[in-house]
C-alpha positions in Angstrom: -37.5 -118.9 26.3 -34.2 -119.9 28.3 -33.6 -118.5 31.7 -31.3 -115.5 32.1 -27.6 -116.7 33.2 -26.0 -114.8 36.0 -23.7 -112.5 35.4 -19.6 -112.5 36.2 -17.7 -109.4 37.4 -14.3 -109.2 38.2 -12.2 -106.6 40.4 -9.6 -106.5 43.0 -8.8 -105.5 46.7 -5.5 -103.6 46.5 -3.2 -103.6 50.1 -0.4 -101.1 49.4 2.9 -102.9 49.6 0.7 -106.4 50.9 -1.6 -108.1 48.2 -3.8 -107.6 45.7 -6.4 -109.7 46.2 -9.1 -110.8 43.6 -12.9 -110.9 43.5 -15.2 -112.6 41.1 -19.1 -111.6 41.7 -21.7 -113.8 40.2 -24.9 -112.2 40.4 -28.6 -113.6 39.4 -31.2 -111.4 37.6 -33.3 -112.3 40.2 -32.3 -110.4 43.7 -31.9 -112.3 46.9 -29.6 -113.3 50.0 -25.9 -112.1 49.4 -22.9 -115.2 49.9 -19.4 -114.2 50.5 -16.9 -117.5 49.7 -13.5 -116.9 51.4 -10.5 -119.4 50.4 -6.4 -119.7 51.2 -6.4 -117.1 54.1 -3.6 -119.1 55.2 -1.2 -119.4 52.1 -0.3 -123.3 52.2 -4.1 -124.1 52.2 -5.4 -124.3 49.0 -8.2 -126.8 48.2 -10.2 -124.0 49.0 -8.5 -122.3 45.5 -9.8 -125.2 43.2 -13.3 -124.9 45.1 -13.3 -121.1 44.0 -12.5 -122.0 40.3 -15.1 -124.3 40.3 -17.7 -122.2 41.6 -16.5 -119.7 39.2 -17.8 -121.4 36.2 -20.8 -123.7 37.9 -22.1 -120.9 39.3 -23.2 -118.9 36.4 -26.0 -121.9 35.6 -26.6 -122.8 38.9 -27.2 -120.0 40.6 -30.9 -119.0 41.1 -31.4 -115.7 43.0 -28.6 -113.6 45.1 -25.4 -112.8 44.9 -21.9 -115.0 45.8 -18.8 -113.1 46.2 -15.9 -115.3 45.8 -12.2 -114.9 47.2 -9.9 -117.1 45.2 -7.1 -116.5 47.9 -6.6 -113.6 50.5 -3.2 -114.3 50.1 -1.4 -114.7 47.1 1.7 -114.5 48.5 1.5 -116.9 51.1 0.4 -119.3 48.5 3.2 -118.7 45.9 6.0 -119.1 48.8 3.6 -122.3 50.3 3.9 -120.2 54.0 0.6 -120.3 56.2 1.5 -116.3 56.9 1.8 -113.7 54.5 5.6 -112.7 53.3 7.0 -110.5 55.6 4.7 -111.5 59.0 5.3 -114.0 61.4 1.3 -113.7 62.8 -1.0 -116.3 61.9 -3.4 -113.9 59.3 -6.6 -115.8 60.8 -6.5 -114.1 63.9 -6.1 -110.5 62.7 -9.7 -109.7 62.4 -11.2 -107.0 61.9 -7.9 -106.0 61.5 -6.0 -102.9 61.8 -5.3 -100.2 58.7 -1.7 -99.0 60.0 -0.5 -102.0 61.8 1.4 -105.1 60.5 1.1 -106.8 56.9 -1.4 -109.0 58.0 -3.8 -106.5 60.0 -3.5 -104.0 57.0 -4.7 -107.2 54.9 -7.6 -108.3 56.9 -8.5 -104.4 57.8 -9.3 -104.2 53.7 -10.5 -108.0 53.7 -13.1 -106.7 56.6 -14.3 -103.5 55.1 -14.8 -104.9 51.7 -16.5 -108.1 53.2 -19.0 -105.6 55.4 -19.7 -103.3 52.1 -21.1 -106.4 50.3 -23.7 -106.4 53.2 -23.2 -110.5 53.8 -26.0 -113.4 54.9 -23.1 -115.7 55.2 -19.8 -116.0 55.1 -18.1 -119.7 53.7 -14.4 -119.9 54.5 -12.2 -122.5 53.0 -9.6 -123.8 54.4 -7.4 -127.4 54.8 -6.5 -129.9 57.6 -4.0 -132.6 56.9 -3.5 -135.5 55.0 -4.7 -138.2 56.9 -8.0 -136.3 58.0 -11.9 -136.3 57.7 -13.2 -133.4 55.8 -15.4 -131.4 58.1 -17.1 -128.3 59.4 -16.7 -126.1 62.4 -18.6 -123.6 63.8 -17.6 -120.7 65.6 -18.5 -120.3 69.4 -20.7 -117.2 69.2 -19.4 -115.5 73.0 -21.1 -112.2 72.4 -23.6 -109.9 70.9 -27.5 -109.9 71.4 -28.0 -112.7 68.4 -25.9 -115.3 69.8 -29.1 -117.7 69.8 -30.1 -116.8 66.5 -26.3 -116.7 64.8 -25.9 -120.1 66.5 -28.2 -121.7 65.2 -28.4 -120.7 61.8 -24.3 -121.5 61.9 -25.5 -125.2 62.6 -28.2 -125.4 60.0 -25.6 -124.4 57.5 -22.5 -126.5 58.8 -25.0 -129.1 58.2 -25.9 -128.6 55.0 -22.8 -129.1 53.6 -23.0 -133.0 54.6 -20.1 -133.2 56.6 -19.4 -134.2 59.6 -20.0 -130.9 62.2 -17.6 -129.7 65.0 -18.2 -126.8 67.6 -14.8 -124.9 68.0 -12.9 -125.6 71.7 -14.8 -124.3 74.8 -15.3 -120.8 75.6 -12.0 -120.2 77.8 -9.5 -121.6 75.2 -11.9 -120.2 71.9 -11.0 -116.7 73.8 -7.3 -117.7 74.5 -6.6 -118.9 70.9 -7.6 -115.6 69.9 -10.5 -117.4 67.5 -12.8 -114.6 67.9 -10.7 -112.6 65.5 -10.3 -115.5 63.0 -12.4 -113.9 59.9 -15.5 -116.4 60.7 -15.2 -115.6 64.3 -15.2 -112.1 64.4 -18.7 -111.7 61.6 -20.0 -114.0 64.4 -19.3 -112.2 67.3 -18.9 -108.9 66.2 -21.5 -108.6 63.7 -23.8 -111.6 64.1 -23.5 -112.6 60.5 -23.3 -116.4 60.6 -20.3 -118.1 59.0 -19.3 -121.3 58.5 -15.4 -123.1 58.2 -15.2 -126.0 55.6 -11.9 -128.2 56.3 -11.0 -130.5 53.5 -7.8 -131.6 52.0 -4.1 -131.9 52.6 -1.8 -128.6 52.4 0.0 -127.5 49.8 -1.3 -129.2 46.8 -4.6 -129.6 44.9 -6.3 -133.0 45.2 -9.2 -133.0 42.9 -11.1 -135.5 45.2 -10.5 -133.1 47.9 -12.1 -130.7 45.8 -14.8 -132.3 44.5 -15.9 -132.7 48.2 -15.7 -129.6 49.5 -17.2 -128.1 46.0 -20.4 -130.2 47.0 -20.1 -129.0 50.5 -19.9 -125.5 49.5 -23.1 -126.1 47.1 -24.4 -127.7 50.0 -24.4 -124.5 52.1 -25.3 -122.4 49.9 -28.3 -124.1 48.7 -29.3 -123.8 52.5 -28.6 -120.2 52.2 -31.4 -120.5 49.3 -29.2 -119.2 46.3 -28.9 -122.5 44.1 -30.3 -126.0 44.5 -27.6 -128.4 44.9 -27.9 -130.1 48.3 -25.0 -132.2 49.5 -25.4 -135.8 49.9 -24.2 -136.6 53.6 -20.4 -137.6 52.9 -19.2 -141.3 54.2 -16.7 -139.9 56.6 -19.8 -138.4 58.3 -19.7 -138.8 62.2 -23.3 -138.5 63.5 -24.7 -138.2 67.1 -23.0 -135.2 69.1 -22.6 -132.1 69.7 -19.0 -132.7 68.7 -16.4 -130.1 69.8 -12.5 -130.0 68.3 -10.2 -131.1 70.9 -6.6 -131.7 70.9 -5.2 -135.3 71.7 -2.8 -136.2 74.4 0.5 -135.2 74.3 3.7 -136.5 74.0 6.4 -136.7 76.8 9.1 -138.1 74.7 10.7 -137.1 71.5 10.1 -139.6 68.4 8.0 -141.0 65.6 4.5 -140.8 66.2 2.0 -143.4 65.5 -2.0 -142.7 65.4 -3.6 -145.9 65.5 -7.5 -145.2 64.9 -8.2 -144.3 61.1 -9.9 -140.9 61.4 -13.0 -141.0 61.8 -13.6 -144.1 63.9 -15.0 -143.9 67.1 -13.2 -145.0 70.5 -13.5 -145.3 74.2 -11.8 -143.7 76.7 -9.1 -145.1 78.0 -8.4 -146.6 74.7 -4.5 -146.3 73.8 -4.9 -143.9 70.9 -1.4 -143.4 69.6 2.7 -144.3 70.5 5.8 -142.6 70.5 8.8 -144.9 69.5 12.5 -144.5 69.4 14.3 -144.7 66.0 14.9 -148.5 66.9 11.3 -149.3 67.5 11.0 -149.3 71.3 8.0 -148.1 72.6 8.8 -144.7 74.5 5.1 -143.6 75.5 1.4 -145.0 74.8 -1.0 -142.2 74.8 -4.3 -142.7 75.6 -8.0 -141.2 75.1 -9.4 -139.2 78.0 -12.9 -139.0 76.9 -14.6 -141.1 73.9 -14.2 -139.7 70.4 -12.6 -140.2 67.3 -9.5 -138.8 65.1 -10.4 -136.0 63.0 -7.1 -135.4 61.9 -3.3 -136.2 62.5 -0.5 -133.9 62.4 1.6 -133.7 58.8 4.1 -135.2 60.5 6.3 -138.4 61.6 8.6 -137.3 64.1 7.4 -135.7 67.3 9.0 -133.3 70.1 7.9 -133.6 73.6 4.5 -131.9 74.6 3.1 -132.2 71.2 -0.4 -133.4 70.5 -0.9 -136.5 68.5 -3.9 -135.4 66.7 -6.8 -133.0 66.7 -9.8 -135.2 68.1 -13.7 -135.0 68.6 -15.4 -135.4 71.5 -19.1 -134.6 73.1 -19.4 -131.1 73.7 -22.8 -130.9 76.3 
């Protein structure tokens, strides 16, 4: 006698004069936790697109109790112009959370993102999203900076950032978390404002679909939610992995001098402190500035970019986080 398949429901999240932004439920006979999947919040990201297709159709025979909620994009029209906002809004959408019903086109979209995302009474949140080119694919947690489960949240955050067999990053310290406005990224705000833990998978270069880039964060995804017990795929550790830690994200030195911008470490690779990490040169080839590594670390990712303004940083970087 074969085993029931899951079954596939489609609907929608209309914004008046925003979005309309699609759902596809995949739901196993057999009741258990309850997985919400987020992708292209920010319009010029989308790996985390192919990841949802995939899902879409693996997820039927691999899925073995629960529910998964998947968001193919929270903004379509960010990803049909290939903006990071939404048309028509200049504010980054990831820091609109939990959003605001009358305010701007990107707080009415996360106000409707939020109150569907609560109704579906979550476990976990996945949210998909894309670095750079020249990048490791990774994970980063939320810093959880409030509420009563702020032990709990952060560790379950950690056991399923590290599931997905990536290498795992804390976001930046508390003062500059709070000062970035993360707390109202979508991850950041189920964290800290309703203690449901949620986890940011980074993979891929903007703008287009790279089916490696896919493939890996697909098994990533799988990853976390196997440990969220809802299918049995777990995730190889990747070969990018950085071990040891805690890591936390960390921005690189910047530049005092206008010009093309070379990262010299492959991401990835450890190095000391002290170690000259990147140059500035002139159009000629001089060398304008050598930029060096405050603390030991490695490259996580380097800016989509060749030439460089003054106070810029040369890459996003990992260091110990105590």
């Amino acid at each position: 006698m074969s085993t029931p398949r899951a079954r596939v429901q489609r609907h929608s999240i209309a914004v008046p004069g925003v979005a309309e932004i699609p759902v596809v439920t995949v739901a196993a006979p057999r009741p258990g936790p309850v997985a919400v999947v987020t992708a292209n919040l920010h319009g010029d990201e989308c790996t985390g697109v192919g990841v949802v297709h995939r899902l879409r159709h693996q997820l039927p025979k691999l899925l073995v109790r629960g529910t998964v909620h998947l968001f193919p994009s929270l903004n379509p029209g960010g990803l049909r112009d290939g903006r990071r906002e939404l048309p028509g809004d200049s504010r980054d959408p990831n820091r609109c959370f939990p959003g605001d019903p009358d305010g701007s086109p990107a707080e009415r979209l996360a106000a409707a993102v939020w109150h569907h995302v609560l109704s579906l009474h979550p476990d976990l949140l996945i949210d998909l999203h894309t670095d750079a080119a020249r990048a490791i694919p990774y994970a980063i947690l939320d810093r959880v900076v409030r509420g009563p489960w702020r032990q709990r949240v952060e560790a379950r955050c950690q056991e399923l950032a590290a599931a997905s067999g990536l290498t795992v990053l804390r976001e930046y310290p508390r003062a500059r978390y709070l000062r970035y406005g993360l707390d109202h990224s979508l991850p950041g705000a189920l964290v800290n404002g309703e203690g449901i833990p949620a986890v940011t998978l980074e993979v891929g270069p903007r703008r287009v679909l790279v089916p490696e880039a896919v493939d890996i964060a697909t098994t990533a995804a799988l990853g976390v939610l196997t440990a969220a017990a809802v299918v049995d795929c777990p995730a190889p550790t990747h070969p990018s992995r950085v071990g040891g830690g805690p890591w936390r994200r960390e921005s690189g030195p910047r530049t005092s001098h206008p010009g093309v911008l070379e990262v010299i470490p492959d991401p990835g690779v450890r190095f000391p402190r002290g170690e000259v990490i990147g140059r500035v040169r002139s159009l000629d080839g001089r060398t304008l500035q050598e930029l060096a590594a405050a603390a030991d670390g490695f490259v996580v990712a380097v800016p989509d970019r060749c030439w460089v303004t003054a106070s810029m940083a040369c890459a996003t970087l990992a260091v110990a986080d105590p």
